[in-house]
PDB file with SEQRES, HELIX, SHEET and CRYST1 records, atoms N, CA, C and O in Angstrom:
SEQRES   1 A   85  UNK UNK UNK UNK UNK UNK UNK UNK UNK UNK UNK UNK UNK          
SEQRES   2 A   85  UNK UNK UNK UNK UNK UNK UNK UNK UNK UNK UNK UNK UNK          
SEQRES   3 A   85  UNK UNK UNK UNK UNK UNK UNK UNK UNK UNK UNK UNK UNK          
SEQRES   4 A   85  UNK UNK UNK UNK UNK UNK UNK UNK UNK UNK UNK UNK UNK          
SEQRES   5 A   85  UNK UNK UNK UNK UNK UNK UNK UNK UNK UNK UNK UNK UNK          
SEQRES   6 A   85  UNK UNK UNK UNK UNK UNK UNK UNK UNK UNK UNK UNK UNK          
SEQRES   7 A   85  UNK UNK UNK UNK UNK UNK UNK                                  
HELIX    1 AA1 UNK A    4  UNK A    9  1                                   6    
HELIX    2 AA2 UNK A   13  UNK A   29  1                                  17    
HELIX    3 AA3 UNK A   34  UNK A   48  1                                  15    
HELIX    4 AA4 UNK A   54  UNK A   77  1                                  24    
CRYST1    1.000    1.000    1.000  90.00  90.00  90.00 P 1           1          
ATOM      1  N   UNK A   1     -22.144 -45.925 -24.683  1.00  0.00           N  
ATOM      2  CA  UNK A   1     -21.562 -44.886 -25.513  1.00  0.00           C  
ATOM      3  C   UNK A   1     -21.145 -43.674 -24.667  1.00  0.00           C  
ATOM      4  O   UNK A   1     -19.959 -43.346 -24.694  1.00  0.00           O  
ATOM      5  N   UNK A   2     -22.092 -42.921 -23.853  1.00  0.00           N  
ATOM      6  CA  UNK A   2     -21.207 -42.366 -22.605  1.00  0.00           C  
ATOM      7  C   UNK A   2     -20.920 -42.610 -22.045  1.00  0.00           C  
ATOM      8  O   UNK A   2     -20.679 -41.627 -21.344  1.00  0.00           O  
ATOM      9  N   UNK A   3     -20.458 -43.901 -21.325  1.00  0.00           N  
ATOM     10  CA  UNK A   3     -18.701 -43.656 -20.538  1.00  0.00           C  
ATOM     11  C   UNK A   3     -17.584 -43.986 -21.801  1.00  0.00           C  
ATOM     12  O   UNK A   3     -16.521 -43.373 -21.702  1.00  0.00           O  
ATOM     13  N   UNK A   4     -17.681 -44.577 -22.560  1.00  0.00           N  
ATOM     14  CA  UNK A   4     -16.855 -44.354 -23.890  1.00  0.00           C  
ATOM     15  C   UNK A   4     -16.621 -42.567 -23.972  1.00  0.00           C  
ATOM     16  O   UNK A   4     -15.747 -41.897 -23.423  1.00  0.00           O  
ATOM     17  N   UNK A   5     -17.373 -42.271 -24.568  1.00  0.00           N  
ATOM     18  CA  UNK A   5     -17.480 -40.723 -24.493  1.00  0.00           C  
ATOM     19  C   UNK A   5     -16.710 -39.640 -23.100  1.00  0.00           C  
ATOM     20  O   UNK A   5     -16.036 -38.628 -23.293  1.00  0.00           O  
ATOM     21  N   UNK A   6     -17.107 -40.295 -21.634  1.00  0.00           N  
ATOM     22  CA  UNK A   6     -16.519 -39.695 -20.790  1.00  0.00           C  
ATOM     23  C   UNK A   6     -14.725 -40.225 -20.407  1.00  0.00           C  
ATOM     24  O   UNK A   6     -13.948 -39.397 -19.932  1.00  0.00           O  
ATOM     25  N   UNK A   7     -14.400 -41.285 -20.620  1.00  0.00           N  
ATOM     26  CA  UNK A   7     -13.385 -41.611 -20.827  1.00  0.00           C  
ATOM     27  C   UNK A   7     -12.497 -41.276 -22.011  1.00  0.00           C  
ATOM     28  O   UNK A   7     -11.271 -41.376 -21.962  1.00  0.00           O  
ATOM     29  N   UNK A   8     -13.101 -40.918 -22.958  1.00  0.00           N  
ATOM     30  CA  UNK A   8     -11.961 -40.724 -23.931  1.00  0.00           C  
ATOM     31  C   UNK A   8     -11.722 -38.498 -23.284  1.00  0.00           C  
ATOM     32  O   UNK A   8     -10.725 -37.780 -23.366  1.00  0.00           O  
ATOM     33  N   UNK A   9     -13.243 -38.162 -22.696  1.00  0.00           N  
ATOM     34  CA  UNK A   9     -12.509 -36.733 -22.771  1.00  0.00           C  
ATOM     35  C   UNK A   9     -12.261 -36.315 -21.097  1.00  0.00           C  
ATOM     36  O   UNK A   9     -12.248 -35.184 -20.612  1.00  0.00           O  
ATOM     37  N   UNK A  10     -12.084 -37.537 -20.458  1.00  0.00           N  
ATOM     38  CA  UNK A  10     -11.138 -37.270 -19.479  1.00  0.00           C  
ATOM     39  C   UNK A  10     -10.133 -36.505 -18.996  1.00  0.00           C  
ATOM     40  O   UNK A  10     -10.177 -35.717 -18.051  1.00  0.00           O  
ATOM     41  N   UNK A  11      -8.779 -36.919 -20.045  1.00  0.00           N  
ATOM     42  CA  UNK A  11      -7.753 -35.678 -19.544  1.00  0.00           C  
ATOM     43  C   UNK A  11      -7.757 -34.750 -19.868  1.00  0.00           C  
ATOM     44  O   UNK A  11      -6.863 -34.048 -19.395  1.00  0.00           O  
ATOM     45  N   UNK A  12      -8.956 -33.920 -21.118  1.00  0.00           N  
ATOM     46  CA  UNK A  12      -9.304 -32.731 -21.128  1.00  0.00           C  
ATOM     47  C   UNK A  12      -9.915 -32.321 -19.710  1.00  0.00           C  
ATOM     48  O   UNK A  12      -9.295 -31.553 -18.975  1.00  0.00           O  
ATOM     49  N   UNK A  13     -11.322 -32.934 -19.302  1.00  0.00           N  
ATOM     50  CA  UNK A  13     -11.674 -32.650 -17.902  1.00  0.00           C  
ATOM     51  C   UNK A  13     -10.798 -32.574 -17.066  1.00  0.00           C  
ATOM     52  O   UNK A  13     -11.272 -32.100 -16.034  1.00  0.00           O  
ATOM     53  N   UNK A  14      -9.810 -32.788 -16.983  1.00  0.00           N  
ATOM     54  CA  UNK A  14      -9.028 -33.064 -15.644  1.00  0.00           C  
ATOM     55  C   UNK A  14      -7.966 -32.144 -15.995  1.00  0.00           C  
ATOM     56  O   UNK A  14      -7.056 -32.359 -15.193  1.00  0.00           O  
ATOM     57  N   UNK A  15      -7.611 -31.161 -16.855  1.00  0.00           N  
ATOM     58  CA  UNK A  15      -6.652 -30.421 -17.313  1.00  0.00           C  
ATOM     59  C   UNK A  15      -7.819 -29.184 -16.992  1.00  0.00           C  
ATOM     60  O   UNK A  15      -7.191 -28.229 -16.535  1.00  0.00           O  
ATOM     61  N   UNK A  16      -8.929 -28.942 -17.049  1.00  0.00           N  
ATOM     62  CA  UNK A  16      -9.437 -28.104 -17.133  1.00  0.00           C  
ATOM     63  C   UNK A  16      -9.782 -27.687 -15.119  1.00  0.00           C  
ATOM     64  O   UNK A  16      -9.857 -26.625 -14.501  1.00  0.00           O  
ATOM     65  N   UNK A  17      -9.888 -28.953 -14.763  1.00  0.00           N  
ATOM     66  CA  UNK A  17      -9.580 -28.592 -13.617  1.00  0.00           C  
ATOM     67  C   UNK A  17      -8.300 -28.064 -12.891  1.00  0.00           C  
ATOM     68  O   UNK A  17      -8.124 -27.287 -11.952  1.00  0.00           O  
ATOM     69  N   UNK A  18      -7.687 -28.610 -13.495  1.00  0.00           N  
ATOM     70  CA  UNK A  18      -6.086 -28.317 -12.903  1.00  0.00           C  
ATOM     71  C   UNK A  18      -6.123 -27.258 -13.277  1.00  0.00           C  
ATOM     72  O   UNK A  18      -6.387 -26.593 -12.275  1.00  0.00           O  
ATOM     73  N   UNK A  19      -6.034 -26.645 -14.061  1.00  0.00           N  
ATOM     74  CA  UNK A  19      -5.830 -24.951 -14.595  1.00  0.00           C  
ATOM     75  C   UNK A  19      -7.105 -24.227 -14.047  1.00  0.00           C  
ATOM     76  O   UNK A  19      -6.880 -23.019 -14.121  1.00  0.00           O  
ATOM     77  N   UNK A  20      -8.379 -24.465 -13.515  1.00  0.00           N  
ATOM     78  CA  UNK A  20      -8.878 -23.822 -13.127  1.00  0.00           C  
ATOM     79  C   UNK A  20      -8.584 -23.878 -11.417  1.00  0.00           C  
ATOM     80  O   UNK A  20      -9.237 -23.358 -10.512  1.00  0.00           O  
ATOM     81  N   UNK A  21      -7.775 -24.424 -11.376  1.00  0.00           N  
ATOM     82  CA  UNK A  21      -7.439 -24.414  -9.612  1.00  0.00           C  
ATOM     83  C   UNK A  21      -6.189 -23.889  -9.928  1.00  0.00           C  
ATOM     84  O   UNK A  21      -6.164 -22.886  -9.215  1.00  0.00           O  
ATOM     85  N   UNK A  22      -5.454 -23.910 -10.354  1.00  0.00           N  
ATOM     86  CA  UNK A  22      -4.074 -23.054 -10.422  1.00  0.00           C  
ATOM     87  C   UNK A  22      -4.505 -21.383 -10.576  1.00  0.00           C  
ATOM     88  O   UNK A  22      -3.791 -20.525 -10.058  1.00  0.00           O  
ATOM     89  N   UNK A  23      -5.967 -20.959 -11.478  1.00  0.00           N  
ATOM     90  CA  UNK A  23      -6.111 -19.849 -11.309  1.00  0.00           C  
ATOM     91  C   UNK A  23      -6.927 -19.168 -10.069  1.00  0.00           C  
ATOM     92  O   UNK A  23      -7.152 -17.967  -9.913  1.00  0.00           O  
ATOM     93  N   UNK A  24      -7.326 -20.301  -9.196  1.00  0.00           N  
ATOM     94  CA  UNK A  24      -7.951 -19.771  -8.157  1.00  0.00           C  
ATOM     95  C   UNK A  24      -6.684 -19.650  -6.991  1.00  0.00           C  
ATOM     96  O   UNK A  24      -6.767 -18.991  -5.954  1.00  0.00           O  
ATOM     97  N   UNK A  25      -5.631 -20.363  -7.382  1.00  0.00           N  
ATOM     98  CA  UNK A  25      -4.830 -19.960  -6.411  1.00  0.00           C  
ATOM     99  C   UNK A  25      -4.100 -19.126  -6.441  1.00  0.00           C  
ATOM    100  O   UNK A  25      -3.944 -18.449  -5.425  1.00  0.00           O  
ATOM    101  N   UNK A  26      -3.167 -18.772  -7.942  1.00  0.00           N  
ATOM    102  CA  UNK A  26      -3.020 -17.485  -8.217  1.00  0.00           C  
ATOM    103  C   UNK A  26      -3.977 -16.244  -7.540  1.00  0.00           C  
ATOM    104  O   UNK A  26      -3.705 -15.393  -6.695  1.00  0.00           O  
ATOM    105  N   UNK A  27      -4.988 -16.481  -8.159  1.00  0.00           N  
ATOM    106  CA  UNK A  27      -6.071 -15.389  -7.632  1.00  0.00           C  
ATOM    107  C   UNK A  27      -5.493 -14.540  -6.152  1.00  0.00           C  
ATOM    108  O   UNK A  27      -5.175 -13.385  -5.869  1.00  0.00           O  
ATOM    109  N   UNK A  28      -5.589 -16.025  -5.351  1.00  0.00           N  
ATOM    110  CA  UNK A  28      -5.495 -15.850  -4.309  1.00  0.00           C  
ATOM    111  C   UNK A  28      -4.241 -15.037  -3.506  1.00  0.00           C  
ATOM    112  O   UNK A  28      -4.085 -14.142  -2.676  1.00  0.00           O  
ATOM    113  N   UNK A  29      -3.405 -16.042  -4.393  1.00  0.00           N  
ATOM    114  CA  UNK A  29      -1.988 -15.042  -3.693  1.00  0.00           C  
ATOM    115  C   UNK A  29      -1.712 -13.538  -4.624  1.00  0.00           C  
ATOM    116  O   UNK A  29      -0.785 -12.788  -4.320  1.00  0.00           O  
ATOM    117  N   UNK A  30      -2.382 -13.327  -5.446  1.00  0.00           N  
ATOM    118  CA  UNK A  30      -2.387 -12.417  -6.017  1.00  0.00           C  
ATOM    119  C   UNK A  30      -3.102 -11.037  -5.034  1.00  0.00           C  
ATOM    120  O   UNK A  30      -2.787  -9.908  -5.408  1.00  0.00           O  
ATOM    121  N   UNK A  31      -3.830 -11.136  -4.086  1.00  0.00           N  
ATOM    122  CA  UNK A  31      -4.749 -10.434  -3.441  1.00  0.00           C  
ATOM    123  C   UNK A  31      -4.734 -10.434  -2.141  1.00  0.00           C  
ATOM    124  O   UNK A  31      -5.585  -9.839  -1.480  1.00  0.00           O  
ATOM    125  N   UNK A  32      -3.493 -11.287  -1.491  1.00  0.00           N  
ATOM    126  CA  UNK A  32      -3.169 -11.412   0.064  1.00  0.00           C  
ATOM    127  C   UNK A  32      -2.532 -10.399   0.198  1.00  0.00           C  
ATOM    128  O   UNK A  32      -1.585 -10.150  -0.548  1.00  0.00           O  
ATOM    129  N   UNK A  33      -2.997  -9.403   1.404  1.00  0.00           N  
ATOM    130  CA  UNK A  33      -1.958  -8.704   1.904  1.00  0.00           C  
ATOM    131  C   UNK A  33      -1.565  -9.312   3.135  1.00  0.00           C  
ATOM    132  O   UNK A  33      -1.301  -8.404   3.923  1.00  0.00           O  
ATOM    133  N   UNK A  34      -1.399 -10.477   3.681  1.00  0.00           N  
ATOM    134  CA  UNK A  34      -0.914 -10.352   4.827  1.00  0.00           C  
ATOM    135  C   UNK A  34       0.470 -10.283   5.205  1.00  0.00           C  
ATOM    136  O   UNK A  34       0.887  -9.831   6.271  1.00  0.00           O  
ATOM    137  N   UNK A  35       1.254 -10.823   4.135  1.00  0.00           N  
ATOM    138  CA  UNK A  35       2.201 -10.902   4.102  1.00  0.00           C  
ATOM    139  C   UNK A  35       3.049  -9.657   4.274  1.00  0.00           C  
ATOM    140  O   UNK A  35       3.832  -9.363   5.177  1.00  0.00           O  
ATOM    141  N   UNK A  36       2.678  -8.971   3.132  1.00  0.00           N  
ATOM    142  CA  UNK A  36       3.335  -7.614   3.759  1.00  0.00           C  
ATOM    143  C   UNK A  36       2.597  -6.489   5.128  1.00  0.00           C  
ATOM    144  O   UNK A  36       3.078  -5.489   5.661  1.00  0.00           O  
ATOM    145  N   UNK A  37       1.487  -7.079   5.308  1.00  0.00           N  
ATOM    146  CA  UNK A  37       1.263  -6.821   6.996  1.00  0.00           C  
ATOM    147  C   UNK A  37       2.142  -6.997   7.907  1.00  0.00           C  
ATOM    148  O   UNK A  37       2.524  -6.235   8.794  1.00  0.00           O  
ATOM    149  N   UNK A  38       2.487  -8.190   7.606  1.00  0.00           N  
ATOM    150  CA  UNK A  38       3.689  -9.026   8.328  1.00  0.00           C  
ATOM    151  C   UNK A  38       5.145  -8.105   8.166  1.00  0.00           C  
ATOM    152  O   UNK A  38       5.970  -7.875   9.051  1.00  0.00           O  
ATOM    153  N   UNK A  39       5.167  -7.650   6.693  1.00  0.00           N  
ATOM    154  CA  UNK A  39       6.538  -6.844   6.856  1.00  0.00           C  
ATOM    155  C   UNK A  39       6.260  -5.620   7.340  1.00  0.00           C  
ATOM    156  O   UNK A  39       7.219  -4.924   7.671  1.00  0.00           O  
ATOM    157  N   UNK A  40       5.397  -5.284   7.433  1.00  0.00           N  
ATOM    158  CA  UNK A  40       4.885  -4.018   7.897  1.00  0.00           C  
ATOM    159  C   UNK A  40       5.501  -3.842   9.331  1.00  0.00           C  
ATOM    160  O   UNK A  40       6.262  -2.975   9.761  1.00  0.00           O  
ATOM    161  N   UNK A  41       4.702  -5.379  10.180  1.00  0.00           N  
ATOM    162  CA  UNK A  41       5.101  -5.195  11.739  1.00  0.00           C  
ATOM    163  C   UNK A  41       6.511  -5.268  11.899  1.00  0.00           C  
ATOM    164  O   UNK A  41       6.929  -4.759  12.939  1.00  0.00           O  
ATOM    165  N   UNK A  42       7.416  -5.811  11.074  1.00  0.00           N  
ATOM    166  CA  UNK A  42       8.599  -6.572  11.456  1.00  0.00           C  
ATOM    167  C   UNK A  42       9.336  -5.506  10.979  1.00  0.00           C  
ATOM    168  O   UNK A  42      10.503  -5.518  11.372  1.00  0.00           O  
ATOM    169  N   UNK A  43       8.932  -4.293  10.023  1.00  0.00           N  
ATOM    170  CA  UNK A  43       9.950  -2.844  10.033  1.00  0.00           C  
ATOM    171  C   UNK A  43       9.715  -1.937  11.102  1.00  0.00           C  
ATOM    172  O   UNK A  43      10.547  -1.098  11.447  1.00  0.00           O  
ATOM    173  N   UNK A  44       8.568  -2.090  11.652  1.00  0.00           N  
ATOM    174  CA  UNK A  44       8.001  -1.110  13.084  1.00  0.00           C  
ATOM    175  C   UNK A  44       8.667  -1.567  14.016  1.00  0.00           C  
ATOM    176  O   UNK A  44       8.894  -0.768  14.924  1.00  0.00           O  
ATOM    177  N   UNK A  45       9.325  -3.226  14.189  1.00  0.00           N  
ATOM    178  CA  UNK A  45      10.150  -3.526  14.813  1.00  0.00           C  
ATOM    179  C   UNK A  45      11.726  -2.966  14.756  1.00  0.00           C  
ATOM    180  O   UNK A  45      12.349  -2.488  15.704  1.00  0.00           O  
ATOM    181  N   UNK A  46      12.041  -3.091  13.847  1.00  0.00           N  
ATOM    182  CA  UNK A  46      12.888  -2.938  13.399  1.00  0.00           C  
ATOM    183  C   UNK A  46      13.970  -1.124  13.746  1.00  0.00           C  
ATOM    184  O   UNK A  46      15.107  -0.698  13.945  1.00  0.00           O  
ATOM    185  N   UNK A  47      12.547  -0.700  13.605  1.00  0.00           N  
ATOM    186  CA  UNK A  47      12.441   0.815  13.632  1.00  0.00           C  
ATOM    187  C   UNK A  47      13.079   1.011  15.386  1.00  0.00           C  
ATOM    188  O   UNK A  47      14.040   1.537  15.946  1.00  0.00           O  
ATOM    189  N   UNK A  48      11.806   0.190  15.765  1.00  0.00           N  
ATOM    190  CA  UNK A  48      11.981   0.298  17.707  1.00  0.00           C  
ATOM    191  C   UNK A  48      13.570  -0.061  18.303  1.00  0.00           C  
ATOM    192  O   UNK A  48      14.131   0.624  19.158  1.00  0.00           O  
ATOM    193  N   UNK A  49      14.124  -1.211  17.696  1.00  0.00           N  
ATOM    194  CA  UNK A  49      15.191  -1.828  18.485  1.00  0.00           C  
ATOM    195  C   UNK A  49      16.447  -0.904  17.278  1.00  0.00           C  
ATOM    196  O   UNK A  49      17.636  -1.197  17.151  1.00  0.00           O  
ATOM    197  N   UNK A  50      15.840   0.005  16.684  1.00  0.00           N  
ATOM    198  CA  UNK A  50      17.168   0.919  16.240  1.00  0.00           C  
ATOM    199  C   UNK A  50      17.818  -0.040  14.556  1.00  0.00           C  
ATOM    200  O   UNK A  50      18.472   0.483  13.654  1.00  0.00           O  
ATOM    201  N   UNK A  51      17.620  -0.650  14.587  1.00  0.00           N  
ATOM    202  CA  UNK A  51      18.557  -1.563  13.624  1.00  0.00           C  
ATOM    203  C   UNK A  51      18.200  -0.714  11.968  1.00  0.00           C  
ATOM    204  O   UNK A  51      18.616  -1.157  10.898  1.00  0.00           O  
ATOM    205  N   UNK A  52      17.419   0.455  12.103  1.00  0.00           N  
ATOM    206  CA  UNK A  52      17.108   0.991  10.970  1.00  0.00           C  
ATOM    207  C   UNK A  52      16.664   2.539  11.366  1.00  0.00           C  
ATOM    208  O   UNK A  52      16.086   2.902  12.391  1.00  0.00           O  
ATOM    209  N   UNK A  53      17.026   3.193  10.452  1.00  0.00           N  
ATOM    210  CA  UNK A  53      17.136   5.173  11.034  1.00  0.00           C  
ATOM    211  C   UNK A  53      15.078   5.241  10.354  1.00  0.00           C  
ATOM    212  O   UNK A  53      14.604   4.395   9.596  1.00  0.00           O  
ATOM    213  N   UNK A  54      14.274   6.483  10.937  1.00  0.00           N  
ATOM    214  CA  UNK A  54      13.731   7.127  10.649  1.00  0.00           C  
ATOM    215  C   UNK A  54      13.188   6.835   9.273  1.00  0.00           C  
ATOM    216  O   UNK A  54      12.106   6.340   8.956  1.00  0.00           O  
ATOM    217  N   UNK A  55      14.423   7.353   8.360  1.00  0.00           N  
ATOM    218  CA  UNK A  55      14.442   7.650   7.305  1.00  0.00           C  
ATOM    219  C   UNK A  55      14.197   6.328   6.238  1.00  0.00           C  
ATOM    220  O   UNK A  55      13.383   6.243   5.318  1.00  0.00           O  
ATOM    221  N   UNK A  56      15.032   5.502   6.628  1.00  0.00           N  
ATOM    222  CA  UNK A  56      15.087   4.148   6.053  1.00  0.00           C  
ATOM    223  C   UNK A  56      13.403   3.449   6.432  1.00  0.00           C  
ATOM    224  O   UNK A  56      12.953   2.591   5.672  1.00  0.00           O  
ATOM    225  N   UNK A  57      12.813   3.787   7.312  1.00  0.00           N  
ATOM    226  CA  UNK A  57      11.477   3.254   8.134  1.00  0.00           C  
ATOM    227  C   UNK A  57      10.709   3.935   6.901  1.00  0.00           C  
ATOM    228  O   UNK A  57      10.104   3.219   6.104  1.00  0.00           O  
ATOM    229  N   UNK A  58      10.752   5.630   6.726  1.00  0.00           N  
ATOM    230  CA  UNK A  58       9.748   6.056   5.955  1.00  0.00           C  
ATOM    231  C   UNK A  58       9.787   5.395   4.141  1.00  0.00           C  
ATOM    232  O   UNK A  58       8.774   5.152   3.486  1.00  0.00           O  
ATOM    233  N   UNK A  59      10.900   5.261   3.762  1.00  0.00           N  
ATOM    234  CA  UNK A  59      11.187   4.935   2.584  1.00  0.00           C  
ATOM    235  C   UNK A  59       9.946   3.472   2.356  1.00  0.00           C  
ATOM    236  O   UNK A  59       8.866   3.396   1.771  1.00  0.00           O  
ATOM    237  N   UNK A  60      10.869   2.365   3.234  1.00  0.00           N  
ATOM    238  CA  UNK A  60      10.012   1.188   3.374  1.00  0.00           C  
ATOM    239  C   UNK A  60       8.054   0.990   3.226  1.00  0.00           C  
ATOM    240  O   UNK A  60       7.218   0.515   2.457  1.00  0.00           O  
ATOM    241  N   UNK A  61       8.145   1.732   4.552  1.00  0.00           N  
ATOM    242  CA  UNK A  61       6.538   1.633   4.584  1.00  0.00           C  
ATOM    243  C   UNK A  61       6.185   2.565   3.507  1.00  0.00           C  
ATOM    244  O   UNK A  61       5.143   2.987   4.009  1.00  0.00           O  
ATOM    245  N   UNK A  62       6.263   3.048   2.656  1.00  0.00           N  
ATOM    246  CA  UNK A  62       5.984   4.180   1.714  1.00  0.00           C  
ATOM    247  C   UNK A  62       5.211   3.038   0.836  1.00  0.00           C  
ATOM    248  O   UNK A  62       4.036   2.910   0.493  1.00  0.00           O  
ATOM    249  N   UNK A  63       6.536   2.175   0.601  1.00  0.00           N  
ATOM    250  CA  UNK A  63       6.726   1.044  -0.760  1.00  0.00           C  
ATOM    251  C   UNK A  63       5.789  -0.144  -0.310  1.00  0.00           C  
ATOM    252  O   UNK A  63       5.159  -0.835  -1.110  1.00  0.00           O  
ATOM    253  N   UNK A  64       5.769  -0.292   0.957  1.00  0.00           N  
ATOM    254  CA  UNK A  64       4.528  -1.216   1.692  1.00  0.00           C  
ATOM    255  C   UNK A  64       3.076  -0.882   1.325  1.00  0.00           C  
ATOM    256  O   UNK A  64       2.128  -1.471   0.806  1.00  0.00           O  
ATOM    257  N   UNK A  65       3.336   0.330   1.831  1.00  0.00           N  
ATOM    258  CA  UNK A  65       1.709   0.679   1.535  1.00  0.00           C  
ATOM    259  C   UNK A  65       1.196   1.198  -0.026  1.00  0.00           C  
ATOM    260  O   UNK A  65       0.057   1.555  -0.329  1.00  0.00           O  
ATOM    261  N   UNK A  66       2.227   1.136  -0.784  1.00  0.00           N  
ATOM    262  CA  UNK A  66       2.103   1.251  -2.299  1.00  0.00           C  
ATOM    263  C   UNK A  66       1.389   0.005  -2.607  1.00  0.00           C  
ATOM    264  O   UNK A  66       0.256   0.090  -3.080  1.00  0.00           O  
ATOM    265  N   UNK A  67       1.929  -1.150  -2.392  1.00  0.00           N  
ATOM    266  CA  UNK A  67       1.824  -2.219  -2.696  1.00  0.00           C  
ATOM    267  C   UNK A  67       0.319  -2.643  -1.912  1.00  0.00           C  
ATOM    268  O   UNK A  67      -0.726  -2.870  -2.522  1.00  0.00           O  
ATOM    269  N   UNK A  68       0.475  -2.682  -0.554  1.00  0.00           N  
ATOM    270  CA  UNK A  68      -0.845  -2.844  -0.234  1.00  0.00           C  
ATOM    271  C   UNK A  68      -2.672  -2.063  -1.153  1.00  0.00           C  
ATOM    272  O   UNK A  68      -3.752  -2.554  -1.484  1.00  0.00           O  
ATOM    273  N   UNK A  69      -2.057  -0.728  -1.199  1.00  0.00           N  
ATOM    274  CA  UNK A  69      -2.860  -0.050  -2.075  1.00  0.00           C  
ATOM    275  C   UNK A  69      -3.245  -0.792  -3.551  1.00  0.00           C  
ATOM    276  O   UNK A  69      -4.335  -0.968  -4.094  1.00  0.00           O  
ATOM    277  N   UNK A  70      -2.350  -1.022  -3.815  1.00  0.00           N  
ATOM    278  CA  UNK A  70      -2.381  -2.255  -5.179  1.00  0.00           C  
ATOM    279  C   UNK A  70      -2.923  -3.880  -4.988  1.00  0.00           C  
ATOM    280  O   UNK A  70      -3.729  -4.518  -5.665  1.00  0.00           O  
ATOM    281  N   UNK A  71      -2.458  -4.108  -4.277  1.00  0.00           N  
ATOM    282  CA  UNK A  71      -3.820  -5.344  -3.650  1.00  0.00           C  
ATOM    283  C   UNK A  71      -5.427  -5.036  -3.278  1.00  0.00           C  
ATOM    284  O   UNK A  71      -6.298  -5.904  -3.245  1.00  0.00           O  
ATOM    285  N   UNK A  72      -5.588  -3.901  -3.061  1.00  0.00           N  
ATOM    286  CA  UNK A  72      -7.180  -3.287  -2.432  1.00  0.00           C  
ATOM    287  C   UNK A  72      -8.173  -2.867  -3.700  1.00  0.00           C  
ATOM    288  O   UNK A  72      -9.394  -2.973  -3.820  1.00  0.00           O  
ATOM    289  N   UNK A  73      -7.079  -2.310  -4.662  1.00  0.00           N  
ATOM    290  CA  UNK A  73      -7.658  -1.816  -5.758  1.00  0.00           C  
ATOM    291  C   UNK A  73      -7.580  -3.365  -6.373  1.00  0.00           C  
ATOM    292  O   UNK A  73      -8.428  -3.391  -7.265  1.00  0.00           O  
ATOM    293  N   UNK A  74      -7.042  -4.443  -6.298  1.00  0.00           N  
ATOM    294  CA  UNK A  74      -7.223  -5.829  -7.179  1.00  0.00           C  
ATOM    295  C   UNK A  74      -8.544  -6.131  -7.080  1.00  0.00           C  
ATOM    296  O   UNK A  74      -9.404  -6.231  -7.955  1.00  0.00           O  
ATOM    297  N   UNK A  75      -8.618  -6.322  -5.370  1.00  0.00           N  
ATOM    298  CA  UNK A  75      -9.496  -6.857  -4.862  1.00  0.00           C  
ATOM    299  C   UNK A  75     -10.912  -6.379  -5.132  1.00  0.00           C  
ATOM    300  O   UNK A  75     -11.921  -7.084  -5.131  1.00  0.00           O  
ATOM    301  N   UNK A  76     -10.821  -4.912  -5.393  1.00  0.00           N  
ATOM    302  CA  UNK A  76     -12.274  -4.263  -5.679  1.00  0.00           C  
ATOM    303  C   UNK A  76     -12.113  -4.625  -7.055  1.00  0.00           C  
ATOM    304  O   UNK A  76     -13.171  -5.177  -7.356  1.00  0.00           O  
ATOM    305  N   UNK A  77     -11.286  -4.608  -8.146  1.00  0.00           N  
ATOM    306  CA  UNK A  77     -11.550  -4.851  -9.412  1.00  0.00           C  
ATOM    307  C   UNK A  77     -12.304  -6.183  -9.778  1.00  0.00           C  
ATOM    308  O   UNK A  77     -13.256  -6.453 -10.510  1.00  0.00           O  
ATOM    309  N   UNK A  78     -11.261  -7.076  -8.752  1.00  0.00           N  
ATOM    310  CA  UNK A  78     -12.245  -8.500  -9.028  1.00  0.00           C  
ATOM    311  C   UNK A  78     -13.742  -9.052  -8.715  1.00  0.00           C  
ATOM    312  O   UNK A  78     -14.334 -10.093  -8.998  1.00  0.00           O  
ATOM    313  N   UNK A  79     -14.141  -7.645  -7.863  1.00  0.00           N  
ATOM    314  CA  UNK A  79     -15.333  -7.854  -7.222  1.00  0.00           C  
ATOM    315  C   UNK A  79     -16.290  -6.843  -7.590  1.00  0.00           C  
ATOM    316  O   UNK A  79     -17.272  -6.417  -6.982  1.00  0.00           O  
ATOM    317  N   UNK A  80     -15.702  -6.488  -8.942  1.00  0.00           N  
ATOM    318  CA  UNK A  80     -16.618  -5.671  -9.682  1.00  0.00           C  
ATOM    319  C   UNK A  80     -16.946  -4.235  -8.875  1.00  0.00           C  
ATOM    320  O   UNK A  80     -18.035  -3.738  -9.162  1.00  0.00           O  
ATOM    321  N   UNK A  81     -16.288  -3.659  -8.091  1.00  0.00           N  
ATOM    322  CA  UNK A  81     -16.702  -2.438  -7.362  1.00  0.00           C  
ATOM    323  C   UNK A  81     -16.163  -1.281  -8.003  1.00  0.00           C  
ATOM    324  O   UNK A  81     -15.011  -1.405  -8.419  1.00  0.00           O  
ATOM    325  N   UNK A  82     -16.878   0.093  -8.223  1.00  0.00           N  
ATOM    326  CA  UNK A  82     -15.259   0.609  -8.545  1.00  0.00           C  
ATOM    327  C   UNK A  82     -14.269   1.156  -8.061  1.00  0.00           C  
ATOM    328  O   UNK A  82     -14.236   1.343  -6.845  1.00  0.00           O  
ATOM    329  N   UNK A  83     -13.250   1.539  -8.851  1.00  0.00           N  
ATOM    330  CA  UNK A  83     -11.847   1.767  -7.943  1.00  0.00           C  
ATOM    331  C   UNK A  83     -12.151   3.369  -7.683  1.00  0.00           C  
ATOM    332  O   UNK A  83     -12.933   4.020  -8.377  1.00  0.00           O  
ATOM    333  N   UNK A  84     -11.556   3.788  -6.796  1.00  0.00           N  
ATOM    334  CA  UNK A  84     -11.236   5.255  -7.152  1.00  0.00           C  
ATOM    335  C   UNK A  84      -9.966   5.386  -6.749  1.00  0.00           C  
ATOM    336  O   UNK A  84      -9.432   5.062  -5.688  1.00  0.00           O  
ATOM    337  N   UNK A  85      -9.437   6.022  -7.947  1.00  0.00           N  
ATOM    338  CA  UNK A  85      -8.311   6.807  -7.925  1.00  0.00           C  
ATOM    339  C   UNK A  85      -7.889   7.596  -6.505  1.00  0.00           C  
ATOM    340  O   UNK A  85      -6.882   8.304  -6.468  1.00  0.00           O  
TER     341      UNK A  85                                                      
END                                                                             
């Protein structure tokens, strides 16, 4: 009677996994900054070999580190710490 039982609620189990791994990966890319680390270095580059003024550099990293700031505060939210403003 249970494997009757585990077979019929199978593709519930197996849906419940799938969606609980789709939210751990969300999670995940939800809370990476490396990526824009990465754009971070590649406008400091950018900055160096001229291909972008001063001005255009400050705008960018402004909006970088907005965003990074918004990943840090995720990350403490999800880990129960609190944020400060």
């Amino acid at each position: 009677m249970l494997f009757l039982d585990d077979l019929l609620l199978l593709p519930i189990t197996g849906m419940k996994f799938v969606l609980r791994t789709l939210g751990q990966v969300a999670e995940q890319e939800y809370t990476n900054s490396g990526p824009l680390k990465v754009q971070l270095l590649e406008l400091q580059e950018k900055l160096d070999s001229g291909e972008i003024t001063e001005k255009e550099y400050v705008e960018a990293e402004t909006e970088i580190l907005r965003q990074l700031r918004e990943i840090e505060k995720r990350k403490r939210e999800l880990a129960g710490i609190p944020v400060d403003e």
